[in-house]
C-alpha positions in Angstrom: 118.9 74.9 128.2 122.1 75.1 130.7 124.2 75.8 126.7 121.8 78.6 125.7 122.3 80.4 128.9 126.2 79.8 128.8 126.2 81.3 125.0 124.2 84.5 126.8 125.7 84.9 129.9 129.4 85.2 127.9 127.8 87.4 124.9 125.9 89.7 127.8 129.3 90.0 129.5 131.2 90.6 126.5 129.1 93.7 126.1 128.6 95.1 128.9 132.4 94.8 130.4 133.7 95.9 127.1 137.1 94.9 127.7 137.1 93.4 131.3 141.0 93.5 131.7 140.7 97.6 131.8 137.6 96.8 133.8 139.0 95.0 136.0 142.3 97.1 137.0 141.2 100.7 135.9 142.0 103.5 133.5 145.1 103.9 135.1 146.3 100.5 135.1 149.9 99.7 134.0 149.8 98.6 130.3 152.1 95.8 130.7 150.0 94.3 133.8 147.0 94.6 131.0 148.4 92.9 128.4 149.6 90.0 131.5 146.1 90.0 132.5 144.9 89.3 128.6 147.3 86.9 128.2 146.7 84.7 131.3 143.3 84.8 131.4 142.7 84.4 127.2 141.2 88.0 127.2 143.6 88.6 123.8 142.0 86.2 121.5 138.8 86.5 119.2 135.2 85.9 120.9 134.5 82.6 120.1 137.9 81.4 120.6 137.3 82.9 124.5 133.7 81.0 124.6 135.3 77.7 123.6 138.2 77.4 125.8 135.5 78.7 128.4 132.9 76.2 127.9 135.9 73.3 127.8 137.2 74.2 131.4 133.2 74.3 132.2 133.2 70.9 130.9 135.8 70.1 133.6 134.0 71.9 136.4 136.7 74.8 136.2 134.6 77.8 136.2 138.0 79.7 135.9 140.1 82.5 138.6 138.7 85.1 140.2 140.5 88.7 139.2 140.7 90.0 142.7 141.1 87.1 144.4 143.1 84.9 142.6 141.1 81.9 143.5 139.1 79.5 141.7 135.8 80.8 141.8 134.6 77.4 142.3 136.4 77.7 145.6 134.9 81.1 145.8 131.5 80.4 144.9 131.5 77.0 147.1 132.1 78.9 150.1 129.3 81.1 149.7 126.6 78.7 148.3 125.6 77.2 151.6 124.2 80.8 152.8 122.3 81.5 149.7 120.6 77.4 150.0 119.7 77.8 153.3 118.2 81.2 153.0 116.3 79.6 149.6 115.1 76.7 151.6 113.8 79.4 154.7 112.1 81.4 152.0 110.5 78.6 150.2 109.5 77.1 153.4 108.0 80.7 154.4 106.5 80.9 151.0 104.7 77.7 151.2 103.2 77.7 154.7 101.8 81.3 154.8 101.0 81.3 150.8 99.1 77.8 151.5 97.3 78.8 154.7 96.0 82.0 153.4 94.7 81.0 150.2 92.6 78.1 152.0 91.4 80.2 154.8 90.0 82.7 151.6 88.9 79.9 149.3 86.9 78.3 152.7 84.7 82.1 152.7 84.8 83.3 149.4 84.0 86.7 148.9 83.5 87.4 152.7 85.6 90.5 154.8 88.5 88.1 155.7 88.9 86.7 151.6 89.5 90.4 150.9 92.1 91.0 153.6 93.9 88.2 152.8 93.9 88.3 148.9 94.8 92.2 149.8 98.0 91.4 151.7 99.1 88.6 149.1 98.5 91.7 146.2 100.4 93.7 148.5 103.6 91.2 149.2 103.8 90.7 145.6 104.1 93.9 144.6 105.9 94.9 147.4 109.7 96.0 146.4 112.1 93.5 148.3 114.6 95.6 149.3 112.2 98.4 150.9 111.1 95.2 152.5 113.6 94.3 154.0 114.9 97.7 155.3 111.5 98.0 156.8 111.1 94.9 158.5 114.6 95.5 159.9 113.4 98.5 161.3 111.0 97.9 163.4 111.6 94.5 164.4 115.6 95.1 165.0 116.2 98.4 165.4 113.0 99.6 167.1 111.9 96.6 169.1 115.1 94.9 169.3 113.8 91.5 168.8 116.0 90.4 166.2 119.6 91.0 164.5 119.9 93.8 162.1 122.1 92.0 159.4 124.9 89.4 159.4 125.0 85.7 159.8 125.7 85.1 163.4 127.4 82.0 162.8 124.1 80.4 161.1 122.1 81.5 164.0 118.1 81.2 163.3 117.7 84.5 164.8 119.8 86.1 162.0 117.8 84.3 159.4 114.4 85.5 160.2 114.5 88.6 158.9 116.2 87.5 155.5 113.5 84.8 155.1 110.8 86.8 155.7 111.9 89.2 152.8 112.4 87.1 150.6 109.5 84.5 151.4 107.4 87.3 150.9 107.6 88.0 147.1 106.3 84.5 146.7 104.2 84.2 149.2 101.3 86.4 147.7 101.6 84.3 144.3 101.0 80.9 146.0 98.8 82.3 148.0 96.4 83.5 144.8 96.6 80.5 143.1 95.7 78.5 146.0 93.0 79.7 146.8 92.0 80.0 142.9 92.9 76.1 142.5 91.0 75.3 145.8 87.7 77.1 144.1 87.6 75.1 141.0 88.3 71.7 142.8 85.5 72.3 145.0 83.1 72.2 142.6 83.8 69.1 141.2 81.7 66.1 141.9 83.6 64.0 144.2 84.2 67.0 146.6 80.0 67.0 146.6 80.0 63.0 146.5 81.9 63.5 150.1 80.6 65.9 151.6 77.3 63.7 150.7 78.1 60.9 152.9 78.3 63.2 156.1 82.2 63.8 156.4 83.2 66.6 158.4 84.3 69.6 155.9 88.4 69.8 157.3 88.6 66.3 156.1 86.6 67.0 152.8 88.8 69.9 152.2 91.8 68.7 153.8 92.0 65.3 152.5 90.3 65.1 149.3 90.3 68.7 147.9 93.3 70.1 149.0 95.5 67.8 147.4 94.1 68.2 144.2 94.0 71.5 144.3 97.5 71.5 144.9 99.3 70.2 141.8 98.9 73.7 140.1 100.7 75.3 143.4 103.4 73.4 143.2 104.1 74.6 139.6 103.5 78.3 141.0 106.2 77.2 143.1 108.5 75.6 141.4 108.6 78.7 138.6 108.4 80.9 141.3 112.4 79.9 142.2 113.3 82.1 139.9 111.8 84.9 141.6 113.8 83.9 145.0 117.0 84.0 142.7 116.2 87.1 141.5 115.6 88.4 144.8 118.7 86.5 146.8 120.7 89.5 145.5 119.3 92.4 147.3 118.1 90.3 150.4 121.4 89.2 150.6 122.9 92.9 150.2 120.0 94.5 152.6 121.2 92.1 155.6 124.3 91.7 154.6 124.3 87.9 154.1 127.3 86.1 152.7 125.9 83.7 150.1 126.0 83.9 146.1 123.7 86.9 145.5 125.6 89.1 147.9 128.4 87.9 146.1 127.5 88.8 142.5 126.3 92.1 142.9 130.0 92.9 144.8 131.9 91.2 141.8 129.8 93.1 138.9 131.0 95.8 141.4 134.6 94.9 140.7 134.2 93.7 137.6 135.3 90.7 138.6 133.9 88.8 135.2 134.8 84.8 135.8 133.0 85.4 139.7 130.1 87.1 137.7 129.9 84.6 135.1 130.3 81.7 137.6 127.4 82.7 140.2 125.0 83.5 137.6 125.6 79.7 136.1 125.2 78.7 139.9 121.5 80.4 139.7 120.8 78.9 136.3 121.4 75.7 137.1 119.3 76.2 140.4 116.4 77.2 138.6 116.7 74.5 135.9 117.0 72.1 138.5 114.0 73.3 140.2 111.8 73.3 137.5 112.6 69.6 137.3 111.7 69.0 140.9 108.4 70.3 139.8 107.9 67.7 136.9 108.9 65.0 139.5 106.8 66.0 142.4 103.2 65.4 140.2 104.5 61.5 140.5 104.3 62.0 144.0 101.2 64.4 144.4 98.6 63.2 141.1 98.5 59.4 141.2 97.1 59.7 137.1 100.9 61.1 136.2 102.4 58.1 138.0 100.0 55.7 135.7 100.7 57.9 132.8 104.3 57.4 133.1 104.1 53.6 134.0 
């Protein structure tokens, strides 16, 4: 999978940048500094001569030089990856709590006042545009009440992540939130739910113990493909507060046409998401004791 995306991410560059030397330094650009710029960084030779060299330093963990900085962009990228993990991990957490709560509380009084409400906000978040988001919860909770930063990292403060995590834990929430409370429906029903609550247990543990769980194995796949989501949202959170991780990044080197950068951080959030989805496939070991004994 990780080779497929390399050949697409290189061949997507290709044509968009057109020739990413007079991308990089301009129409103007002095035609000997191009042809240096060609030369150092390969740019002269044929396509698939580029790709090869390209995926042999990736082989190495050389994901090349950055054009404006004239850095790796491993270096580059490294430095930056720390704000865009712990802004994930916020999101995800956000994601998870509120998406899990709500769609229990609905599944617990199907079809009553407060099912609507709820299933109506989680409609509502995942439609919701994540940048409008953001610039709306940043004005009224910064700029009108003053409760919180505006933007910026503040040195990894929590206060300055709030506002970032709540964006971008909101274009997932509403989807876990659905599917719990869909999961949670269909578990119910089934007969060892009604075999417990037959010998007189109290309903939280009937729901929290034996049907919750269960229902859960389809969330955590809604989660798990729902990374991809927070990568494509990282971006524009990122920009909106003006966070310094790996989206924020990106969007300023496709800016610049800074092409290795570009072509570096969007590996970063390929791998991230493959990973991910691997998490997933380990976590049923953990949550459905049958996978364990299938895999045994």
């Amino acid at each position: 999978m990780l080779f497929g995306i390399t050949l697409l991410v290189f061949l997507l560059n290709a044509i968009a940048l057109g020739d990413p030397a007079r991308a990089a330094m301009g129409q103007r650009a002095d035609p000997e500094a191009l042809e240096r710029l060609r030369r150092d960084y390969a740019l002269d030779r044929p396509l698939a001569v580029q790709y090869v060299t390209w995926i042999g330093r990736l082989a190495r963990g050389d994901l090349g030089t950055s054009f404006r900085e004239q850095r790796a962009v491993a270096e580059v990228i490294a430095e930056r990856l720390p704000a865009t993990v712990r802004l994930a991990f916020a999101a995800t957490l956000v994601a998870v709590v509120l998406g899990v709560a709500a769609g229990a509380l609905a599944a617990v009084r199907p079809g009553s006042a407060l099912d609507h409400v709820l299933m109506g906000a989680a409609v509502l978040g995942i439609s919701t545009p994540v940048f409008w988001l953001g610039m709306m919860l940043a004005l009224v909770f910064a700029v009108t009440l003053g409760w919180l930063p505006v933007s910026g990292y503040g040195g990894g403060s929590l206060r300055h992540l709030v506002l970032p995590a709540l964006t971008l834990g909101a274009l997932h929430t509403g989807t876990v939130a659905r599917m719990t409370r869909s999961s949670l429906l269909e578990v119910v029903r089934q007969d060892y739910v009604q075999t417990a609550r037959g010998k007189g247990l109290p309903e939280r543990i009937v729901l929290g113990k034996h049907a919750l769980r269960n229902a859960l194995i389809p969330v955590v796949t809604v989660i798990g493909i729902g990374l991809a989501d927070l990568l494509v949202g990282a971006p524009l959170t990122e920009t909106v507060f003006a966070w310094p991780g790996v989206g924020r990044l990106l969007v300023a080197a496709v800016g610049q046409r800074d092409l290795p950068v570009v072509m570096g951080a969007v590996l970063v959030f390929a791998l991230v998401y493959v990973l991910g989805n691997l998490l997933v496939d380990l976590a049923y070991l953990v949550i459905d004791p049958r996978t364990r004994r299938a895999a045994t």
